[in-house]
Every structure is written in structure tokens, then in C-alpha cells.
C-alpha positions in Angstrom: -15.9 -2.5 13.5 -15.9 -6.2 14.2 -12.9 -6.9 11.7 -8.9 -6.4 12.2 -7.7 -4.0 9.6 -4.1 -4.7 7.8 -4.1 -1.3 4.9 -1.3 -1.8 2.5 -0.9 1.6 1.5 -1.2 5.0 2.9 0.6 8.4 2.8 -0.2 9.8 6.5 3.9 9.7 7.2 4.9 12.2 4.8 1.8 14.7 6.0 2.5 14.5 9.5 6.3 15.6 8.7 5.2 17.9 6.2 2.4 19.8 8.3 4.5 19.2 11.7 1.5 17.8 12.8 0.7 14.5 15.4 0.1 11.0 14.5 -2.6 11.0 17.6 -5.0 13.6 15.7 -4.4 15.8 13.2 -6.4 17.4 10.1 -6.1 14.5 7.7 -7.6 10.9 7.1 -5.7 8.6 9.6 -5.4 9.3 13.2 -5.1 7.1 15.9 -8.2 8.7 17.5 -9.7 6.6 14.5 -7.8 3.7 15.2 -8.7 3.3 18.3 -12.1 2.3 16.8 -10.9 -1.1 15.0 -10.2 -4.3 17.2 -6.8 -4.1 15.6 -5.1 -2.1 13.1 -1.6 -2.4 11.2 -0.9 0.0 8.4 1.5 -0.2 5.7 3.0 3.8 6.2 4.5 4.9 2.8 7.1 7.6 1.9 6.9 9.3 -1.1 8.7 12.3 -1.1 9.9 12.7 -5.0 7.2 14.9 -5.5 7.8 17.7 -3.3 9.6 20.6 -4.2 12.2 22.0 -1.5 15.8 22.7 -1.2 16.4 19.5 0.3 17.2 16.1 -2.1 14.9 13.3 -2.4 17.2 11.2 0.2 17.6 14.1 2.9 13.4 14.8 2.7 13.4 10.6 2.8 15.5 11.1 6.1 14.1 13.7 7.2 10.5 12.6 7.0 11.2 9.1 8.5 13.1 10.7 11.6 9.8 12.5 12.3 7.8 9.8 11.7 10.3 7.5 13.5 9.4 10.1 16.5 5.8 10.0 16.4 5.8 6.9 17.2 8.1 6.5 20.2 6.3 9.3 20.9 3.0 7.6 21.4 4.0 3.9 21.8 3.2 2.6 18.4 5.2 -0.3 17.5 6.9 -0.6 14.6 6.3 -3.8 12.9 9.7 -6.1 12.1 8.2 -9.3 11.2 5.5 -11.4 9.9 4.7 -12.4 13.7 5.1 -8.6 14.9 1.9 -8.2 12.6 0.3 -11.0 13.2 0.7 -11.0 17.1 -1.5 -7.2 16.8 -4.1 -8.6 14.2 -5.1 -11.8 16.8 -4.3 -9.8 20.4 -5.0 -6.0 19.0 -3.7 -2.4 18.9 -2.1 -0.4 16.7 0.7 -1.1 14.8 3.0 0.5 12.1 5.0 -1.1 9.2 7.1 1.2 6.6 7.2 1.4 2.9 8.3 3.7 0.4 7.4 5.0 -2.8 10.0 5.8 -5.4 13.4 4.5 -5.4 14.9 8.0 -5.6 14.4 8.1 -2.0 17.5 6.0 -1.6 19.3 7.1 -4.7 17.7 4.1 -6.6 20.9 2.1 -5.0 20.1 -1.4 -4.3 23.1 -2.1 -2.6 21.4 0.4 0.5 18.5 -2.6 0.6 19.9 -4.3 3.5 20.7 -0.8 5.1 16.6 0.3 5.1 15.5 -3.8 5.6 17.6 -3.1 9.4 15.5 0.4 9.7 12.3 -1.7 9.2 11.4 -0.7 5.8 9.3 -3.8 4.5 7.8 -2.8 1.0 9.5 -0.6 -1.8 8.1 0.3 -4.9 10.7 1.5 -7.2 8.3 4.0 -8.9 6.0 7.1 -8.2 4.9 8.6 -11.5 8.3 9.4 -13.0 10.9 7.1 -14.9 13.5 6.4 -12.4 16.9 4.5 -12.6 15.4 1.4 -11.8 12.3 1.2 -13.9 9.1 3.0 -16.3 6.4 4.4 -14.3 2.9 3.9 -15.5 2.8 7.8 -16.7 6.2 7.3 -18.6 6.3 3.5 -20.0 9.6 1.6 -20.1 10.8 -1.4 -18.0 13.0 -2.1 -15.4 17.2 -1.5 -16.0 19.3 -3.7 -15.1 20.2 -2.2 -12.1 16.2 -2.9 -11.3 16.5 -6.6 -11.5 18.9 -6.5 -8.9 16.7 -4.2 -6.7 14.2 -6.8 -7.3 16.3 -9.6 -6.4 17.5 -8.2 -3.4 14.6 -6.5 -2.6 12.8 -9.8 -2.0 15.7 -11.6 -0.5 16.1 -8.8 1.7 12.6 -9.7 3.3 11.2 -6.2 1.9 7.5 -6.6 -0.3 7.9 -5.5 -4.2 5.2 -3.4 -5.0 3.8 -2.8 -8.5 1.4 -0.1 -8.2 2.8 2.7 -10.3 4.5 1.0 -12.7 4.7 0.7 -16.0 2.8 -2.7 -18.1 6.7 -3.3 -19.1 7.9 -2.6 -15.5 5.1 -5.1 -13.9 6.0 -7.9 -16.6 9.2 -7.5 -15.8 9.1 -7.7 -12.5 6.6 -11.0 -12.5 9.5 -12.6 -15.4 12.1 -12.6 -12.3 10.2 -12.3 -9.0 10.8 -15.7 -6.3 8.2 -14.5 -3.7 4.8 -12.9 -4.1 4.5 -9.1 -4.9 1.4 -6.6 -4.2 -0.1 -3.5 -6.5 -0.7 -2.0 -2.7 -3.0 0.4 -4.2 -4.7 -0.6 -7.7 -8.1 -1.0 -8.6 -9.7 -2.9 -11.8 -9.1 -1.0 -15.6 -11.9 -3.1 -16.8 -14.0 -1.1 -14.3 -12.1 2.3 -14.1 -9.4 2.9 -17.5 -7.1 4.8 -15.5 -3.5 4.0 -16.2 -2.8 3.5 -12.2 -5.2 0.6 -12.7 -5.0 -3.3 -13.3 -5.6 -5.3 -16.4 -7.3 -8.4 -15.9 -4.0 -10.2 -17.2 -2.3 -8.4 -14.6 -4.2 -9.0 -11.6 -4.3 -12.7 -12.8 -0.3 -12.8 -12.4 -0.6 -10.9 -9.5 -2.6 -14.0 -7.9 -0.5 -16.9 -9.7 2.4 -15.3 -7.9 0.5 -15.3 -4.8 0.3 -11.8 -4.2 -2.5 -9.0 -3.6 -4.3 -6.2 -5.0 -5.2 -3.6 -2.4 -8.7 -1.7 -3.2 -7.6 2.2 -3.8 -10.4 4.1 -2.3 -9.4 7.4 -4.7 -12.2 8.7 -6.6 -10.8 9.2 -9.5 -9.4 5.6 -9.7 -13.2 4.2 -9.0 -15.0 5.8 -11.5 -13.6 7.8 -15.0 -16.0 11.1 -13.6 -13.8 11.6 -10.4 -16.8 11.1 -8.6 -17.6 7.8 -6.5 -20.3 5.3 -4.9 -20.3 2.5 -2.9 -21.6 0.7 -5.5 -18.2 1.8 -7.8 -16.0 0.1 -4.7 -18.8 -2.9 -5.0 -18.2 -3.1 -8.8 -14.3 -3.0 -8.5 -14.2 -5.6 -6.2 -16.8 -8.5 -7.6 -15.5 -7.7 -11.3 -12.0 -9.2 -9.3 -13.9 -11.4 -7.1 -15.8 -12.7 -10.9 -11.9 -13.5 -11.9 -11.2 -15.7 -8.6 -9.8 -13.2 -6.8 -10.6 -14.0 -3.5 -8.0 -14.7 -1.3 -6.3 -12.5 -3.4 -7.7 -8.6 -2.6 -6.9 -6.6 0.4 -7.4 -2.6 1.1 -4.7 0.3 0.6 -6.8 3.1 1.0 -4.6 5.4 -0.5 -5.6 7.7 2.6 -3.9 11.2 2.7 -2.6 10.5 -0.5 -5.9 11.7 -1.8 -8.5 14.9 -1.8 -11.8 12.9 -3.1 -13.5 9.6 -1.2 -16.2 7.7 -2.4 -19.5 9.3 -1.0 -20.1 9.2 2.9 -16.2 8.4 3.3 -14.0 10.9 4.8 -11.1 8.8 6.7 -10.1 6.0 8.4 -13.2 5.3 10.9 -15.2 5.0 8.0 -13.7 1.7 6.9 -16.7 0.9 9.3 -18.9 1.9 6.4 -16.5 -0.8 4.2 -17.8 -3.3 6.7 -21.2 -2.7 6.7 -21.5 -2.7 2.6 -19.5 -5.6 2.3 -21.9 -7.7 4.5 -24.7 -5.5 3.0 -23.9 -7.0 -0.4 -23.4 -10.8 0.2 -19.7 -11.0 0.5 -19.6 -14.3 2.8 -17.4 -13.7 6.2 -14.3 -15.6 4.9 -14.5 -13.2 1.9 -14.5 -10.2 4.4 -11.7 -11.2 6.5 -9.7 -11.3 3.8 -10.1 -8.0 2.6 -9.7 -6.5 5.8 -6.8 -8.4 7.2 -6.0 -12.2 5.9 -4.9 -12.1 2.0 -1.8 -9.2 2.9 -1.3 -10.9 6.3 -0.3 -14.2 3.8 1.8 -11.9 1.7 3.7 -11.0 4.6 4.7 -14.2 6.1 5.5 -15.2 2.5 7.8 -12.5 2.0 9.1 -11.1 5.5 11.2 -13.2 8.1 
């Protein structure tokens, strides 16, 4: 790899604590066996925990998930990523670095009032949905907007130095949340509908909004979300990405691989080391070096200082 990586979106936390398995290598997609590989790699870590089924609540799993994750990574001396210069300082010098998200507001009760409270933990991008309705907005599986109450997690959200990301929402929820936002906001992990007509997806009009407002799409490396069969190419990633390219995207499109938050990779992908396969095809098919960079690394990393101190 001759490129930094900065991945928006990935769900390698919530595996770790689930399996009781090691952030150093382990039997899913990211490792930092792999890491080690890149010149430099920082990676969005999401928890989303509404979907699992125990006898603990969606904010106890939430706790209980980031205390183990919190531990993997004193554990192996990964730092966790604060600011816009802790990012930027592992992207130009390299290493590792980890930055925290979460997906689904019901890990903290959908309370935007505990923003400030996770902000201090190091939490720095919240989407408010996962698949199902929540008290702050429609999902993209349910429809319906954001409540009231999801204005003001918006509001603070952003104010609060965390990222607002779209990916999972609902049309309503994403206009919504474009009507009223002050800084940029990402879909982490959304690809192009006009390419792929999953509902997870972007329209055009969307991903145009998404740019005006300064923000990024991150290319979602999920079969099913490349190509309607559930079966993937290179040349599906290649047509998801000029189709947005076409639309002056540039500047605009990043990578949130989605890893361990899904069972099927394009062919001759099977985790993170083969981003290095990324690399090659995106040279391979013309994309200029600028264009590159900022896929791998640049178009989040401006997100970041936009939107966290």
C-alpha cells in the first residue's frame, strides 16, 4: 500500500466484544496484523448493538461493548483519536489509530442531552438509525423523519464536535437532517441507487446535498449493496464510484468498508489488507493520484477538521 487509509465505517468493535476475541488478530476482516500493512491507518470503529438479542438493554450492551473495546486498545497501544489533529498527526507520521462511532441512537436511550457525556468518551460520529424507527428518526427500512427530539440531537450533535451520519436513514430523515444541519455530514457507508436500487443506497439528489454541504459518501464494499444479485466485481466498485465521480463527486467520496458488518466481498476481497487490491484497481482504471488520495484518506480527513475541534 502506498496510500494512508482513513475508513469511515466499520463494525470490528462489536465482534471483538461479542466473540471475546483480540483486536491484534482474530477470525474476522480487520486486524491489526492487517494494519500493519498500510503506511497509516485510522478507522472510524462503530457500535451497533440494537440488533442483538440478549438479556442486557441496548445501553448496558453499548457499555459493555465499548469497555471491551476501550480495553483492546490500552491493551495494545492503539490511540484513540480525540481531534482533527489526533487523526491527522497518524495519516502524515503513521500507525494505527482508532476513532469511535455509533450506530443507533438506542444505544444512549435516544437522549441528546447524554451528547456531551459520549463527545468526553471520544465518540465522534453518531448516526441516529440502524434499520428500525427510533425516537429520533425513520430508518431507511421504516420511512418517517426526524422528531423533534431529533433536531436537537442534530443540533447538538454537531455542536458537540460529533460527525452526523446519514447512512441508514430514511429519504425524510436525510432531508431533514440537510434542512437544519450547520456543518457537513457523511452517509459513512452508502453506495450509488442509480447503480445498485437498494434502499441503503444514495439518490443522485442525495449525494448532491451531501457534497453542497461539504460532506462525504464512503464506498460500502457489501455485495449486496454493489450489485442487485448479491454478487460483486471490481468493476461493480469501479461503476459505483465513476457514476459519482460523473456527478463531481470528487473530493467528495471516501471508503467505509462496512468490514465485519458483512458476510459477502466483492471477488478477491476478504478483509482489510486487501484494500491493497482497492489501490491497485484504482490506478489500474485511470483514477489520477489526487483522485486516489482522496478516497483513501483526504475527502473524510476534511470532514473531520470541519466538524471535530
Amino acid at each position: 500500500m502506498k496510500y494512508p487509509v482513513l475508513d469511515g465505517h466499520c463494525d470490528t468493535a462489536v465482534e471483538l466484544w461479542r466473540k471475546g476475541e483480540s483486536l491484534a488478530k482474530n477470525s474476522g476482516q480487520i486486524s491489526l496484523a492487517q494494519a500493519a500493512e498500510f503506511p497509516a491507518y485510522v478507522q472510524f470503529f462503530a457500535f451497533c448493538t440494537v440488533w442483538i438479542k440478549n438479556a442486557q438493554t441496548d445501553e448496558e450492551r453499548f457499555a459493555s461493548a465499548m469497555a471491551y473495546f476501550s480495553e483492546q486498545l490500552r491493551e495494545h497501544n492503539i490511540p484513540l483519536c480525540r481531534t482533527s489533529a489526533d487523526v491527522s498527526a497518524i495519516l502524515q507520521n503513521g500507525g494505527v489509530g482508532a476513532a469511535l462511532s455509533i450506530e443507533g441512537a438506542e444505544a444512549f436511550g435516544c437522549d441528546p442531552g447524554r451528547l456531551e457525556e459520549l463527545a468526553a468518551q471520544g465518540v465522534r460520529m453518531i448516526a441516529p438509525v440502524w434499520n428500525a424507527e427510533n425516537a429520533l428518526a425513520g430508518s431507511c427500512m421504516t420511512g418517517g423523519g426526524l422528531t423533534a427530539q431529533g433536531r436537537e440531537f442534530v443540533r447538538r450533535a454537531q455542536r458537540a464536535g460529533i460527525i452526523v451520519d446519514v447512512s441508514h436513514s430514511s429519504e425524510r430523515t436525510f432531508w431533514d437532517i440537510c434542512e437544519i444541519a450547520e456543518k457537513p455530514i457523511v452517509a459513512s457507508h452508502s453506495n450509488a441507487k442509480a447503480v445498485c436500487g437498494h434502499v441503503r443506497n444514495l439518490t443522485d439528489e442525495q449525494f448532491r446535498a451531501i457534497c453542497d454541504l461539504g460532506g462525504t459518501a464512503g464506498l460500502n464494499l457489501y455485495a449486496p449493496f454493489l450489485n442487485a444479485s448479491g454478487e460483486a466485481s471490481m468493476d461493480d466498485v469501479r461503476r459505483h464510484l465513476e457514476h459519482f465521480l460523473e456527478r463531481d463527486g470528487d473530493g467528495h467520496l471516501a471508503l467505509g468498508g462496512d468490514l465485519d458488518g458483512c458476510d459477502v466481498l466483492p471477488d478477491g476481497m476478504h478483509g482489510l489488507r486487501d484494500y491493497a487490491l482497492l489501490e491497485t484497481n484504482f490506478e489500474n482504471w485511470g483514477f489520477g493520484e489526487q483522485i486516489v488520495r482522496n478516497l483513501f484518506y483526504q475527502s473524510l480527513e476534511k470532514v473531520v477538521k470541519l466538524c471535530i475541534m
